[in-house]
C-alpha positions in Angstrom: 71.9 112.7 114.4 73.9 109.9 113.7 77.4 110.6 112.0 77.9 109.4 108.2 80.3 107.2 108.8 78.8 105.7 112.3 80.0 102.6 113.4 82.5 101.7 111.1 86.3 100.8 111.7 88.1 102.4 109.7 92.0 102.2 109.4 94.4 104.7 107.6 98.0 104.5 107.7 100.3 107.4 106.8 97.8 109.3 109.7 100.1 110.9 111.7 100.3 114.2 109.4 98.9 116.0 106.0 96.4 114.2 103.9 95.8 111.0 106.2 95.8 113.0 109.4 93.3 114.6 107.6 91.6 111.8 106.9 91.5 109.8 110.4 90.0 113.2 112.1 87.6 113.6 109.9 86.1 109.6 109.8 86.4 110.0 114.0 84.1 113.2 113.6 81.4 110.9 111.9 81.6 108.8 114.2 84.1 105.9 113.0 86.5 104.2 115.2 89.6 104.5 113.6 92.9 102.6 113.6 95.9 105.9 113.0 97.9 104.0 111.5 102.0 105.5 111.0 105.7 104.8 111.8 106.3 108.7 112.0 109.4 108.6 109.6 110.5 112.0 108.1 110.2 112.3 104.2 112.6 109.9 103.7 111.6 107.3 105.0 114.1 107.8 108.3 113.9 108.4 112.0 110.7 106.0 112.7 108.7 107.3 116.1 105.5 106.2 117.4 104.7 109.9 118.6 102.7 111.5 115.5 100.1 108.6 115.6 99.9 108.8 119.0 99.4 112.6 118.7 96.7 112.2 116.3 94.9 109.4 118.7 94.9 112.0 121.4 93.4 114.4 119.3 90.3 112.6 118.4 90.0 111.0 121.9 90.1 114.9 123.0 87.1 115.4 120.3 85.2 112.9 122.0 86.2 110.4 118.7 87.8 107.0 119.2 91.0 105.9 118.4 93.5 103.5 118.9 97.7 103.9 117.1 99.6 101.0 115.1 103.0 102.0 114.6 105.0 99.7 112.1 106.5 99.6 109.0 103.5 99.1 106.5 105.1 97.5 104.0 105.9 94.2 105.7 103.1 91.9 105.8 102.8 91.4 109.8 102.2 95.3 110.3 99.4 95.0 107.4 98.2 92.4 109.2 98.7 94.0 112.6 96.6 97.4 111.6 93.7 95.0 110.1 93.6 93.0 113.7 93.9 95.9 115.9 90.5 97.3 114.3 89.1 93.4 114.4 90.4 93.0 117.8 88.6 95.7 119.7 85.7 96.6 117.5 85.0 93.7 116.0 85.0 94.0 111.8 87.4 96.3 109.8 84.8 98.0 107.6 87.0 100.5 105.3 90.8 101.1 105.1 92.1 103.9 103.6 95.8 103.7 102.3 97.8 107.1 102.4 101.7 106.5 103.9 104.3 107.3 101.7 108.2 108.3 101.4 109.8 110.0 98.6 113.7 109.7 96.9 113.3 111.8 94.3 116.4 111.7 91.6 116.5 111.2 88.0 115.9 107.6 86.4 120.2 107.5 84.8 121.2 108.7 88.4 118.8 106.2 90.7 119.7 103.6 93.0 118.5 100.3 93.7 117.9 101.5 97.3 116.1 104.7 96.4 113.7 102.4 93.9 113.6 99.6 96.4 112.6 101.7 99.2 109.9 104.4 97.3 107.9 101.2 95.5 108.5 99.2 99.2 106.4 101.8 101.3 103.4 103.3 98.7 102.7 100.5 96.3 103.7 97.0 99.0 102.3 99.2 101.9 99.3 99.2 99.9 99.1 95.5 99.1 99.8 94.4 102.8 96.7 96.4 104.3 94.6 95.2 101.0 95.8 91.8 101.9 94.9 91.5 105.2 91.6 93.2 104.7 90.0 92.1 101.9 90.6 88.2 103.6 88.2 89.8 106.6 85.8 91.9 104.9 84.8 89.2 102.0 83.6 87.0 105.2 82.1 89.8 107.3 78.6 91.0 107.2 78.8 94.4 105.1 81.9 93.5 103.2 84.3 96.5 103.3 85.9 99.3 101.6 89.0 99.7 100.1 91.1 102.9 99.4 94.4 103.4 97.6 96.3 106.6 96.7 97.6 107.8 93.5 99.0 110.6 91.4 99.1 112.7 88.4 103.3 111.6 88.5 101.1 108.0 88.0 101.3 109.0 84.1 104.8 110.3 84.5 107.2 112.4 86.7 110.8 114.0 85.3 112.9 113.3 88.6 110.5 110.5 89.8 110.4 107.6 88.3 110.1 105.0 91.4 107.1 107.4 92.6 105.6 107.0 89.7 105.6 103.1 89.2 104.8 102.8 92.6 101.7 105.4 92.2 100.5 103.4 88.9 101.1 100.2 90.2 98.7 101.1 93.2 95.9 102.2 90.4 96.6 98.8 89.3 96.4 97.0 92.3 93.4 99.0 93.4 90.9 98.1 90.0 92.3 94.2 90.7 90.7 94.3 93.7 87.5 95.9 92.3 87.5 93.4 90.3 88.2 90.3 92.0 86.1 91.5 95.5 82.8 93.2 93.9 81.3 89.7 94.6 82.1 89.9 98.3 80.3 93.0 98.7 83.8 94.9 98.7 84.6 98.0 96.5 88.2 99.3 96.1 88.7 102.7 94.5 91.3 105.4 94.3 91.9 109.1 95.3 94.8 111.2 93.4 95.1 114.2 95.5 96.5 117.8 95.0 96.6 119.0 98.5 99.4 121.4 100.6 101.6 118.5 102.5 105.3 117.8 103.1 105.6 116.0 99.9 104.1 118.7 97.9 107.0 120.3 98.1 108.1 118.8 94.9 105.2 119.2 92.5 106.2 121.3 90.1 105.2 125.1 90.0 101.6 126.4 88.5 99.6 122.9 90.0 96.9 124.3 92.0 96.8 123.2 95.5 93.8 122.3 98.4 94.4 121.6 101.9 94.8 117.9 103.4 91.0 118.7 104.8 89.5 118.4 101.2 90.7 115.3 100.4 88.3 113.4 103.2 85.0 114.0 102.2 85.6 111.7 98.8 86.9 109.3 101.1 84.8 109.5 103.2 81.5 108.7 100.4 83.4 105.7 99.3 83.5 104.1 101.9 80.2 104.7 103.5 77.1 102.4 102.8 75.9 105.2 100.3 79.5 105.1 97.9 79.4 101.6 98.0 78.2 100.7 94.6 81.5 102.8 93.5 83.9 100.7 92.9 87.3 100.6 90.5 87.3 104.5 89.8 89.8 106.9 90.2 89.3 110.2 91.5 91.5 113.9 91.9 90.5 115.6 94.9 92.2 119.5 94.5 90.3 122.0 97.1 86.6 122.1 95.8 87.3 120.0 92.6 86.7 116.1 91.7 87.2 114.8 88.7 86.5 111.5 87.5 89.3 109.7 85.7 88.6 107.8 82.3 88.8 104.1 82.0 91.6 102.7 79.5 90.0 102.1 75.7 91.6 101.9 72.8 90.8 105.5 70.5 92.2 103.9 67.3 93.1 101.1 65.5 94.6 100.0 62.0 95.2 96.5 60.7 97.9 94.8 58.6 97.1 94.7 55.2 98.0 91.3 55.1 98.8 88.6 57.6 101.4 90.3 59.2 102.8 94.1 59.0 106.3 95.1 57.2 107.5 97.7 58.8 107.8 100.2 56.4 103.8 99.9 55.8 103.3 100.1 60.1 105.9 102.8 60.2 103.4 104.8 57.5 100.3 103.5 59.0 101.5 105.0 62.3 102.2 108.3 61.0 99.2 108.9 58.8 96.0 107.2 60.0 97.1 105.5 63.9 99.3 108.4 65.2 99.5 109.2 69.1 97.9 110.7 71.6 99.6 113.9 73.4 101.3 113.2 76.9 100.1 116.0 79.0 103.1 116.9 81.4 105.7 116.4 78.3 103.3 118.7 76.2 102.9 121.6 79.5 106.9 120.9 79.8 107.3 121.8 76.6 105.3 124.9 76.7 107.0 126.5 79.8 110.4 125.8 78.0 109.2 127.6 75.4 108.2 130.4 77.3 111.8 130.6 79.3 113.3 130.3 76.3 110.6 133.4 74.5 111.8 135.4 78.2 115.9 134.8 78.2 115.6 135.9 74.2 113.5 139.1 75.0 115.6 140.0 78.3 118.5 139.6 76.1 117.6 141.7 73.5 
């Protein structure tokens, strides 16, 4: 029986550990020929090494998968372009790539450098654009089109103590639906994962979040970008052990109008309160709540 994914080339960077590992294992054992695709740098972006990607080649080679390492740093534009033409190169299309590598600097927004922004949006959110880049250019000529794959995060909405992450993590949801958008005609669909999954960089999501492993994450990824998933396209999706959820689509839920040709803003500042209002921010309202409790805790220990 032929695997799901049989055939394709597939190339996911950040694969030398956690979710992408994950990832590039899984599309082998389907029978893809995947591109492992990492610069082996610790969390912070340091110490570069070629070794986990080539660890994670063996592994599938051992399987009896096939595989084939790119080690570069993803976001400049000749190692986007490098991972697109190694797949191309030996196998002949580049049918899906899946975009996972990432760094964290985590540090309040009044205490951030300009290297620790620079460097966080640099690898998730341009690492993203350069493989995107150098696909999409491929897969809007080849037969089959192609699939592409970016990776988000609740911190997307919002994070206390990371604020590059968090652009970097909604800019990619934005980058992702513009290329929905723009490659749909080419037979191309581009969609996201956010996932909640034991890694190195789960280390700093905050207490009560329920985690999965790296290994539930590939089975989304792996629908979206088979032939079956392809009609899937500009969605974003949490992956968190047996759960996926559907995100909604931005809409307006109210609106109010001027009673005039332009509002005063005593008149907006009361339309606002009474009839427009606001909608509740879900990590500043749970934030909230567990403050409350510590606070409900120090007063009864106290007393």
């Amino acid at each position: 029986m032929a695997g799901f994914l049989e055939g394709k080339s597939v190339a996911v960077t950040g694969a030398g550990s956690g979710i992408g590992r994950a990832i590039a294992i899984a599309c082998a054992a389907e029978g893809a020929r995947v591109i492992v695709a990492d610069y082996g740098v610790a969390q912070d972006g340091s110490n570069p090494t070629s070794e986990v990607a080539d660890g994670v080649v063996a592994d599938i080679t051992k399987a009896g998968g096939t595989a084939l390492a790119v080690a570069g740093d993803v976001s400049q534009m000749a190692t986007g372009q490098a991972i697109v033409d190694a797949a191309v190169s030996n196998w002949g299309s580049i049918d899906a790539c899946v975009c996972v590598a990432g760094i964290l600097r985590e540090r309040m927004i009044f205490n951030m450098t300009e290297d620790e922004w620079d460097d966080v949006v640099r690898v998730h959110l341009k690492g993203t654009f350069t493989v995107f880049r150098a696909a999409s250019a491929i897969m809007r000529k080849q037969d089959g089109g192609g699939s592409l794959i970016g990776f988000t995060s609740g911190a997307s909405i919002g994070s206390s103590s990371q604020a590059n992450y968090s652009a970097a993590k909604g800019g990619i949801i934005s980058l992702t639906k513009s290329a929905a958008m723009s490659l749909k005609r080419y037979n191309v669909n581009a969609n996201v994962i956010a996932p909640v999954a034991k890694t190195r960089m789960s280390a700093a999501v905050p207490f009560g979040i329920d985690m999965g492993e790296p290994e539930d994450i590939a089975p989304m990824v792996m629908y979206l970008i088979s032939d079956r998933g392809r009609q899937v396209t500009g969605q974003v999706y949490t992956c968190t052990g047996r759960r996926v959820s559907v995100w909604n689509q931005p809409a307006d839920i109210r609106s109010i109008y001027a009673p005039g040709s332009r509002w005063d803003v005593n008149e907006l500042a009361d339309a606002v309160e009474n009839q427009l209002k606001w909608e509740e921010h879900p990590f500043i309202a749970d934030m909230d709540r567990r403050m409350k409790e510590m606070a409900e805790k120090k007063a009864t220990d106290a007393g």
